[in-house]
Phi, psi and omega in degrees: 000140161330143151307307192276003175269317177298322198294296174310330195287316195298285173354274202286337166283333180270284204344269249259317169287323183269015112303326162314297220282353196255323185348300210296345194278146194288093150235170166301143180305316188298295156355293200289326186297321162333287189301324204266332162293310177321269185350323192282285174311323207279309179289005207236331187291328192257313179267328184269005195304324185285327160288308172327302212307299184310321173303328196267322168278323170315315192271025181259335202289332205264352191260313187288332161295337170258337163315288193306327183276348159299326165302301158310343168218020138274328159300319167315281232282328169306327183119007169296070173347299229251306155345284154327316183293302167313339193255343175287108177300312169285320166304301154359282187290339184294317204230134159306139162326095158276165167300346189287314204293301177338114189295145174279167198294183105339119179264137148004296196224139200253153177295348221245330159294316179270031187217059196269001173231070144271094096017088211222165164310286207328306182276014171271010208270183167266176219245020169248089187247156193246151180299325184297304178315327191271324170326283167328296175281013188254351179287326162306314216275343198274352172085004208252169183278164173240137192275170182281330196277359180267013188278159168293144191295136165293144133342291190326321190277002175291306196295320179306313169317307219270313171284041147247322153308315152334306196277330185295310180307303212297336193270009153285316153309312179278009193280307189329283194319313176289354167274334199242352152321311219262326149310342171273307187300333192279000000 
């Protein structure tokens, strides 16, 4: 049985014994159920302490299994593949693990390091990448498409930004001017 089931079941049994046990005295019912919670906490801190405690590491157990698994599929949705792999469940169940499938260590040093006077468009770029960028470009380098909504924003949409402010000022002075036509005529 669950820890965390015992603990309760103990909890709602001394309630219930040290209310039987309050019946006989001419009290108000609520009075006695009132006497009988107390009781109940104050003895269930001292006789359950050992079901609390396992109950308290069950529920640690369970809070560090959603850490790691939160962890694991923000590393998938970054693009760490062997992540992604580990999380498959389904895949998981159908077939045994072989050795070949078993994600490889991390290397030291990236192919991409040893290699510095290999040259791509890419790296011709100006040398202020944004972490989305490099994200982005590790996602490129993986052979897989990139969809448009992860592509990065153009310059042009800088330039667009800045003429549609441009048109907003100028169109601010005739907003003005038709505001105060229209304060003369009433």
């Amino acid at each position: 049985m669950s820890p965390a089931v015992k603990y309760t079941l103990g909890r709602l049994g001394l309630f219930v014994l040290i209310f039987v046990l309050l019946l006989p005295l001419p009290l108000n019912i609520l009075i006695k159920a009132m006497v009988a919670l107390l009781l109940s906490a104050v003895l269930s801190y001292f006789l359950l302490a050992d079901w609390r405690n396992k109950m308290g590491e069950q529920l640690a157990d369970a809070a560090s299994r959603r850490t790691a698994e939160k962890q694991r599929l923000r590393a998938a949705l970054a693009g760490d593949e062997s992540a992604a792999a580990q999380g498959d469940r389904a895949a998981l169940a159908d077939r045994p693990v072989a050795e070949s499938d078993r994600p490889a260590e991390p290397a030291a040093v990236s192919d991409r390091d040893a290699e510095p006077a290999a040259m791509s468009d890419r790296d011709a770029e100006p040398a202020a990448v944004s972490d989305r960028d490099a994200e982005l470009a590790a996602v490129s380098d993986r052979s897989e498409p990139v969809a448009a909504s992860d592509r990065v924003a153009e310059p042009a949409a800088e330039t667009d930004r800045a003429a549609d402010l441009a048109a907003t000022e100028k169109a601010a002075p005739e907003a003005a001017k038709q505001a105060e036509t229209s304060k003369k005529r009433v």
